[in-house]
N, C-alpha and C positions, 0 to 999 in steps of 0.2 A: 504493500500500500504506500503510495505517495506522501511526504509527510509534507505540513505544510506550516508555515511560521509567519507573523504581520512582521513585517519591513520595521516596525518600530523594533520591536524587541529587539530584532538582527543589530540594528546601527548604533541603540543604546547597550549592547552586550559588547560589543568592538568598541565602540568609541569609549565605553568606560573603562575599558581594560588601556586603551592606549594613555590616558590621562593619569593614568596608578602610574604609569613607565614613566610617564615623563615631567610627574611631579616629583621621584626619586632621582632621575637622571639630573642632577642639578648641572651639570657643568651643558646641558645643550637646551635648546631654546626649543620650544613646539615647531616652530617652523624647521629648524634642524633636524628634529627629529625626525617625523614625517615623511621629508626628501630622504631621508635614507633609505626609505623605506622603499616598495612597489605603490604607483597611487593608482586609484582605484577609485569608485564610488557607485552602488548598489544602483545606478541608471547603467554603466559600463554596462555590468552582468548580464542584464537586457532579461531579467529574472521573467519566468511565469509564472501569474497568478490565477489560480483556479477560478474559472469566470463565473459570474453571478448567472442567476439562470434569466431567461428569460421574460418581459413581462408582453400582457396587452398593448398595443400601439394606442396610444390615448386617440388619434385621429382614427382608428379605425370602428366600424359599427358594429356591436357584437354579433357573433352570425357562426355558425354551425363547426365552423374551422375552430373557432375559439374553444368550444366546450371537446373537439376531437382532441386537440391540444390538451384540453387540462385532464382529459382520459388518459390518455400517453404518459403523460408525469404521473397521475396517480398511479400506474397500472408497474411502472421503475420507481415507486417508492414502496411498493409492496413488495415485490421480489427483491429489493435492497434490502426492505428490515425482517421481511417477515420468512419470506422464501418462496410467496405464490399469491399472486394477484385476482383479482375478481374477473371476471371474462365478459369487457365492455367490447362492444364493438364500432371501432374508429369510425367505420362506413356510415354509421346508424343515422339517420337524419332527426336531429334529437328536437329541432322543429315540429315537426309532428308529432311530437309524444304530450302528453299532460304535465311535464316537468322543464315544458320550454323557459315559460314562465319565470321560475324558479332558480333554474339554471344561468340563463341569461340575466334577470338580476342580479345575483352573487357575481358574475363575471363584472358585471356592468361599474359594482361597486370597487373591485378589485379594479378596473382600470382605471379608475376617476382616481385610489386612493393611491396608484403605480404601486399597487404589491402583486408579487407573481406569482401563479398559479402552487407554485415549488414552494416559497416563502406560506402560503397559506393554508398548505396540507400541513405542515409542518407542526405551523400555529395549531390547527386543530388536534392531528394527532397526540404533542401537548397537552392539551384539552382532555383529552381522551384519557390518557395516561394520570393525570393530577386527579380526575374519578376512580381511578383505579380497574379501569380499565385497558389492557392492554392486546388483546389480540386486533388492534388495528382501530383507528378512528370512525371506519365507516364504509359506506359506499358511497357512489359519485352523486346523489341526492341530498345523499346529508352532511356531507363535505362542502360541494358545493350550490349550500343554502341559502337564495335568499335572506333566510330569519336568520341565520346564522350569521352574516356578514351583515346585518344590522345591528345586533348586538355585540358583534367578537370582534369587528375590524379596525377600528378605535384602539381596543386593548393590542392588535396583532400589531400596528403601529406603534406603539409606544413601547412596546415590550420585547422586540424582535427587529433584527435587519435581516436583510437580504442576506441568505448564504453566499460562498463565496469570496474572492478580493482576497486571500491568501497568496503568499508566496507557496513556490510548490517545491519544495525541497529535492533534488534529482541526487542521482550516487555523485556524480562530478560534485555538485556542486555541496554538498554532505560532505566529502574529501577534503575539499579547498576549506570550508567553516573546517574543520577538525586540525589541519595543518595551519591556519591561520590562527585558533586558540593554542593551540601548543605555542608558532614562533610568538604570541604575546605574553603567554608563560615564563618563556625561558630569557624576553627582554624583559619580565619583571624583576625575576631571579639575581639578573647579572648586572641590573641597574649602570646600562650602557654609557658611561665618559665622553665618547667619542661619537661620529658618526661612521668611523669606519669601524666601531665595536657594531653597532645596529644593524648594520649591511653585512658583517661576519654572521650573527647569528639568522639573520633573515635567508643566508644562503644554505643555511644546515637546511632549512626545508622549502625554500625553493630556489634549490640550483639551478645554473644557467637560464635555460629562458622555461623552464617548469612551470611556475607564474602565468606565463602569454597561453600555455599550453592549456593549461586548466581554465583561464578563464575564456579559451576557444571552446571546450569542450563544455561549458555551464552552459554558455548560449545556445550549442549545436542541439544540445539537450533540451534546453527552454525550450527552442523551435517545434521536435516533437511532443513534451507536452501538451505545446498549443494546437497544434495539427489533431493531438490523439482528443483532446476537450471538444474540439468544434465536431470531431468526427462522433465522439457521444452523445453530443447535444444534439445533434441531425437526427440523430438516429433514439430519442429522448432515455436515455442511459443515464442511472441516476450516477450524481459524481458529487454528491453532497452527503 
């Protein structure tokens, strides 16, 4: 499983380890220090983040797509948690049923409020769960409810974001954070004098050009995460 980390964490976990280095290194200046270093910054990376899922096009009219759409998420949010889904049928013309109404409402509400179909399964299941109920929130009627998104959608607003917006941790780039913690380890250790002590231990773990190599191989990597999320998303694969 992909592990995935917010970019805050990442930059205050490095940036305060360099600050420990370079409040003990007294004889070099921050600016010294740093140049000695490889520079970098967490845009370089060109990191993937696990995309938010989809929501309603607020300019669009709610209409029969919409509710196949919120079939499809719900139907990869059962076999994500549970192991087997309810047997809707995409085709189905859900216009013509007695639950047009209903259906189209709750969507309606959900576009006007931009929460996404994925965000508000979620919410419910939730819901489900804090009753103590756990074999699943429901089916596609009572999920997505009209009465339900009159009373719930407010709370799912206030209490919930969009899944999603993580960094996506890859083996590259898992590597580079593990040898990058160690070389701030070992400049804390030796509370570096010089700038050619910093550059000595910065080469114990990344020799020659090891560095360029690894942050070619984070991005090469980012790229297929990105490819394999849209290619899930298409294909509505739950990835939350």
């Amino acid at each position: 499983m992909i592990e995935t980390k917010s970019r805050a964490d990442l930059f205050n976990f490095f940036n305060e380890n360099n600050k420990r280095v370079v409040d003990k290194a007294t004889n070099l200046s921050r600016a010294e220090f740093y140049s000695s270093q490889p520079q970098y910054s967490f845009k370089d990376l060109n990191l993937c983040k696990k995309p938010i899922p989809p929501k309603i096009d607020i300019n669009e009219i709610i209409d029969n797509k919409h509710v196949a759409m919120s079939v499809d998420w719900l139907r990869a949010f059962y076999l994500h948690k549970y192991g087997s889904a309810p047997r809707y049928r995409r085709s189905a013309n859900y216009r013509k049923t007695k639950y047009w109404e209903n259906l189209s409402g709750c969507l309606f509400l959900l576009q006007q409020a931009k929460v996404s179909p994925v965000r508000w399964i979620l919410w419910v299941d939730q819901l489900a769960e804090n009753r103590g109920q756990y074999g699943g929130p429901g089916g596609l009627y009572r999920i997505f409810s009209h009465k339900l998104a009159l009373s719930q959608l407010d709370s799912c607003r206030r209490n919930t974001a969009e899944p999603g917006g993580q960094i996506v941790a890859t083996p590259a780039y898992k590597e580079w954070c593990e040898l990058k913690k160690q070389m701030d380890a070992a400049l804390m250790r030796a509370y570096p004098q010089s700038q050619q002590e910093v550059r000595d231990i910065v080469k114990r773990y990344f020799p020659g050009n090891r560095w360029d190599i690894m942050v070619s191989k984070i991005k090469a990597e980012a790229d297929m995460a990105r490819e394999q999320f849209a290619a899930d998303i298409a294909a509505h694969k739950w990835i939350w």
